[in-house]
N, C-alpha and C positions, 0 to 999 in steps of 0.2 A: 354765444351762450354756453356751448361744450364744455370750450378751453377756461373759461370764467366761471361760471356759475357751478360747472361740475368739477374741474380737473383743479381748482385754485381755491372755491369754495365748500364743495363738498367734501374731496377728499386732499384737501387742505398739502396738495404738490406744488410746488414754484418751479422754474425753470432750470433751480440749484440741483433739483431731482430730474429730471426729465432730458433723454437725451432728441429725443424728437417725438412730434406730436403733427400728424399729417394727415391732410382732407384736403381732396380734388371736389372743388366747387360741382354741384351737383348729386354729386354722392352723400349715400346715408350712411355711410363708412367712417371711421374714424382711428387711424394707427396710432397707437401711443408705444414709445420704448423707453428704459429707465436707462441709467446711467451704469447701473451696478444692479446685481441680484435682489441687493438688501433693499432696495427702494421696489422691485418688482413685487417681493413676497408681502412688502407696506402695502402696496394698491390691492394684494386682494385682502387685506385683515382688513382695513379702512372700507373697504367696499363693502365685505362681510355684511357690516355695521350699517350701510345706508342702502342696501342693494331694495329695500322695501320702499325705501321714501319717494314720493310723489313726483322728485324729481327726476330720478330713474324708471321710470314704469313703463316709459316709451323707448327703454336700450336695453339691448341684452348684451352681455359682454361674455366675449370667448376669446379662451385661453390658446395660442397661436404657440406660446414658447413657453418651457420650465429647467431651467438650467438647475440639474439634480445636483451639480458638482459642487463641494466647497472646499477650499482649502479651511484645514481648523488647525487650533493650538493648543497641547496637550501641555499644562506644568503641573510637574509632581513636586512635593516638600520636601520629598525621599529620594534618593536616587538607588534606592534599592528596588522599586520596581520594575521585574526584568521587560523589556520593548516585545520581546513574544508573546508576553501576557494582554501588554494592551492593543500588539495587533490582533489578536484574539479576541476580546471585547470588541473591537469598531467591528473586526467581522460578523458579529453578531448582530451588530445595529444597525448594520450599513450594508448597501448592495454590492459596492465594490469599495476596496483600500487600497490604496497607495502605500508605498515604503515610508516607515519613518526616515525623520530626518532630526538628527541633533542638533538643539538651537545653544548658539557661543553667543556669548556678549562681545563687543569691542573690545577686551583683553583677551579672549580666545577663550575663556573656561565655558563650561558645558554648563547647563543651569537649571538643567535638571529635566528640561521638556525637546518635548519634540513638534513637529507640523510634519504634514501628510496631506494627500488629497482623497477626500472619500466622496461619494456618489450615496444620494441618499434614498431610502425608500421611499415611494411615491404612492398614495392611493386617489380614490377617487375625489376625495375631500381636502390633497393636497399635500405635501414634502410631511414625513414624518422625520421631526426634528431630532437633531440629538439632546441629553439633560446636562444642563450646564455643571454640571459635576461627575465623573468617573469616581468609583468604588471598586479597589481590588484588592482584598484582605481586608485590612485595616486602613489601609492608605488612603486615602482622598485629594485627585486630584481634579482640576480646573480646567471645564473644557469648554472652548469659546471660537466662534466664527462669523461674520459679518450675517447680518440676517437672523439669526440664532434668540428666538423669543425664550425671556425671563420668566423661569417659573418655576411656583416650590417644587425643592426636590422628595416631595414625601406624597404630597398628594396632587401634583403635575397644574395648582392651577395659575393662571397668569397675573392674579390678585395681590400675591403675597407670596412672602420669600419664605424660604423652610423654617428659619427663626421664630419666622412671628405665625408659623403654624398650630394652630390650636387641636388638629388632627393626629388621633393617637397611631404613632408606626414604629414595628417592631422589625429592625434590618437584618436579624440574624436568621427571619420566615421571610422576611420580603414581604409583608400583609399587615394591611390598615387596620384600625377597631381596640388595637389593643398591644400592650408594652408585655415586657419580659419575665415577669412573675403571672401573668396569667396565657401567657403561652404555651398552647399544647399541639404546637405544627412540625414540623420535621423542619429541620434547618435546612438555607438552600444556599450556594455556591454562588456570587456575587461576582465569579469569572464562567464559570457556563452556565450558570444560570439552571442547573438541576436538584431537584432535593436532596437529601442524606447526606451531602458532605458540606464541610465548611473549604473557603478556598484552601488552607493551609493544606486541605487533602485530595484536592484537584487531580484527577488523574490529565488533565487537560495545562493544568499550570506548568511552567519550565522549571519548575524547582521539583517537580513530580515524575515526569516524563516530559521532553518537549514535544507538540502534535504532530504528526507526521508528514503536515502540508508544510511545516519549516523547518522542517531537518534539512533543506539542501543552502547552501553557503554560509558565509560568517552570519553570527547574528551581529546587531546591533551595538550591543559591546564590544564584540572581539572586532569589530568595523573599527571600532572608536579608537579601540587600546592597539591596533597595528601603525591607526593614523599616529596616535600617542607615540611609539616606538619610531617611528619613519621622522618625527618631528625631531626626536631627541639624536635620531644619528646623525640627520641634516645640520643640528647645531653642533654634535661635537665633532663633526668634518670641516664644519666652517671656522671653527676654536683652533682646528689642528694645523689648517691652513695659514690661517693670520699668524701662530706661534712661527708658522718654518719661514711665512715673509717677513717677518722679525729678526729672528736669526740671519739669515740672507741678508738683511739689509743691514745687519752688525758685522758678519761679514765682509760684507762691499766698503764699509768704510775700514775697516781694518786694514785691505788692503789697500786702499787709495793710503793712507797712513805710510803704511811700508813702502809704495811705491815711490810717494815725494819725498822720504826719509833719505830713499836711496840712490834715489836724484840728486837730491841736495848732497850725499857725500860724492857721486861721479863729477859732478862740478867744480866742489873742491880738490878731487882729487887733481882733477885737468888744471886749474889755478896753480895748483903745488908743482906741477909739470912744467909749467909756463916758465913757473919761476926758479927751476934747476931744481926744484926739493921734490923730489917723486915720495911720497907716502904708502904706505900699505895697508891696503883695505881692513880692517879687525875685524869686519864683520860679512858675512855671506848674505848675495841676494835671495833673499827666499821663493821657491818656486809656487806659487798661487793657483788655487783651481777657481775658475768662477761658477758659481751656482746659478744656474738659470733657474728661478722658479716663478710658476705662476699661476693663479689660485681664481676660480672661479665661485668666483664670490657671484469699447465697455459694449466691449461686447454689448448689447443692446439688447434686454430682454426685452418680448413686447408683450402686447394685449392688444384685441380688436374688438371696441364695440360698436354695436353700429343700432340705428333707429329703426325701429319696427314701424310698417304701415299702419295704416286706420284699424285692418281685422287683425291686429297684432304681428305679421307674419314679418320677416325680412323681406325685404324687394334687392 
C-alpha cells in the first residue's frame, strides 16, 4: 500500500528517483532515501500539497536529513563584474561560501561565470532558496542549482515568471506597489542591500574599497591573469625549445654531410696512393662540436514516515 498507493501514486516518485525505500516486516516505520537533493526537496513540496488527504491521516512524516549544501552556477553577460562583489552578495544569502571557481569551455576561454559551494539558510519551514537571478549595478546575472524552484523574480511567486508579472516593482527602492515616477523611497544598494546609496557608490563594492574580510590573497582575477601569464611562458618555453631541436637537427645533418664528404675524398685519396698518383688534400677536415639537446616537452537524502496507532500516537 505505502510504496504504491502513496510513494508511486500520490507523490507520483518511481524508482528513477528513489535510492532506497525500506520496511522490516512488522514495523510501522518506513525509510525512504532519494537519489540526489533535488528529488528530496520534490518529496517535501509534493507532500506540502497532499500532507491533508485521507490517505495520509494515519503517517506523520519526519525530517531525519537536510543536505543545506548546493553546488550553484553563477553566469554573467559582462565579465566586468568583479568575483569580490558576488562573493559578497552569496554571503549575504547564504550561511556559508565557498571560493569561486572560473568556468572554461573545452577551448580553455573563461565565459564569463563561475561555480562555488554555498550552504543555505535553513528555517523551520524549510531551505531558503536562492532567486534565480543575481543583480549587481546594472548587471543581471543567472543563478542556477539542482533543486532550485522557479519563481518571479519581482514578487517571488512560483506561478509565473517576472515577464509575465503583472505586479508593479520599482528596482532602484527594491519595493512593490508602484514604478519610478511615483516613487518617493530612498534608493537602496543591490550589493549590500542598504538605503542611500546606489551600488555604483558602495562603500562595500571593490571598485569603492574592497571589504576587509578579502583583502588577504589574490582575488579572482589576478588568480586568473597569473594562470594567463604562466600559460603564455609555458608556450613560449615550449616554442623556444622546438626552434633549438630544429637547429640541432640541421646541424646534425650538416655534419653527417661533411663527415661522408670527407670520407669520400680519404678514399680517393688512398685510391690515388694505390695507384703511385698521391694527391693533395685542397680542402681541410672541419673540426665539429655536437649539440646535445633536449627539450622537455548520492549521497542519500532521507525521510522517515511511519504509521500512527489507533489514539494517533507513534508506537
Amino acid at each position: 500500500m505505502v510504496g504504491k498507493d502513496m510513494i508511486i501514486g500520490s507523490l507520483q516518485f518511481t524508482p528513477l528517483h528513489v535510492f532506497a525505500f525500506i520496511h522490516i516486516s512488522g514495523s510501522r516505520e518506513f525509510d525512504i532515501s532519494f537519489r540526489n537533493v533535488a528529488y528530496l526537496d520534490l518529496f517535501w513540496t509534493r507532500y506540502d500539497k497532499v500532507k491533508n488527504d485521507l490517505l495520509w491521516k494515519d503517517f506523520k512524516v519526519i525530517k531525519i536529513s537536510e543536505n543545506a549544501s548546493r553546488q550553484i552556477t553563477i553566469l554573467f553577460k559582462s565579465e566586468s563584474v568583479p568575483a569580490s562583489d558576488i562573493s559578497y552578495w552569496l554571503r549575504r544569502h547564504c550561511e556559508e561560501v565557498g571560493g569561486l571557481k572560473p568556468i572554461y569551455d573545452k577551448n580553455g576561454f573563461w565565459i564569463g561565470g563561475y561555480k562555488t559551494i554555498v550552504k543555505l539558510h535553513s528555517t523551520n519551514a524549510g531551505l531558503v532558496h536562492l532567486p534565480n537571478f543575481i543583480t549587481i549595478g546594472r548587471d543581471r546575472g543567472y543563478l542556477f542549482y539542482p533543486g532550485q524552484p522557479k519563481v518571479c523574480h519581482k514578487c517571488g511567486s512560483a506561478r509565473h515568471f517576472g515577464s509575465d508579472c503583472t505586479k508593479l516593482f520599482y528596482s532602484r527602492c527594491g519595493l512593490m506597489g508602484h514604478l519610478a515616477k511615483d516613487c518617493n523611497n530612498e534608493v537602496k544598494c543591490n550589493l549590500c542591500n542598504k538605503v542611500g546609496h546606489l551600488y555604483i557608490h558602495c562603500p562595500k563594492s571593490e571598485k569603492n574599497g574592497l571589504p576587509s574580510e578579502l583583502w588577504s590573497g589574490l582575488s579572482i582575477e589576478e588568480q586568473m591573469n597569473a594562470e594567463a601569464e604562466e600559460m603564455e611562458a609555458a608556450e613560449e618555453e615550449k616554442s623556444a625549445n622546438v626552434t633549438e631541436t630544429v637547429i640541432a637537427s640541421k646541424g646534425g645533418e650538416e655534419e653527417q654531410e661533411l663527415l661522408q664528404s670527407n670520407n669520400m675524398e680519404l678514399q680517393s685519396e688512398d685510391t690515388n696512393i694505390k695507384k703511385g698518383k698521391r694527391t693533395e688534400k685542397s680542402k681541410n677536415i672541419a673540426v665539429l662540436e655536437v649539440v646535445d639537446v633536449s627539450t622537455t616537452i548520492l549521497n542519500s537524502d532521507s525521510a522517515i514516515f511511519e504509521k500512527k496507532n489507533g489514539t494517533g500516537n507513534r508506537e
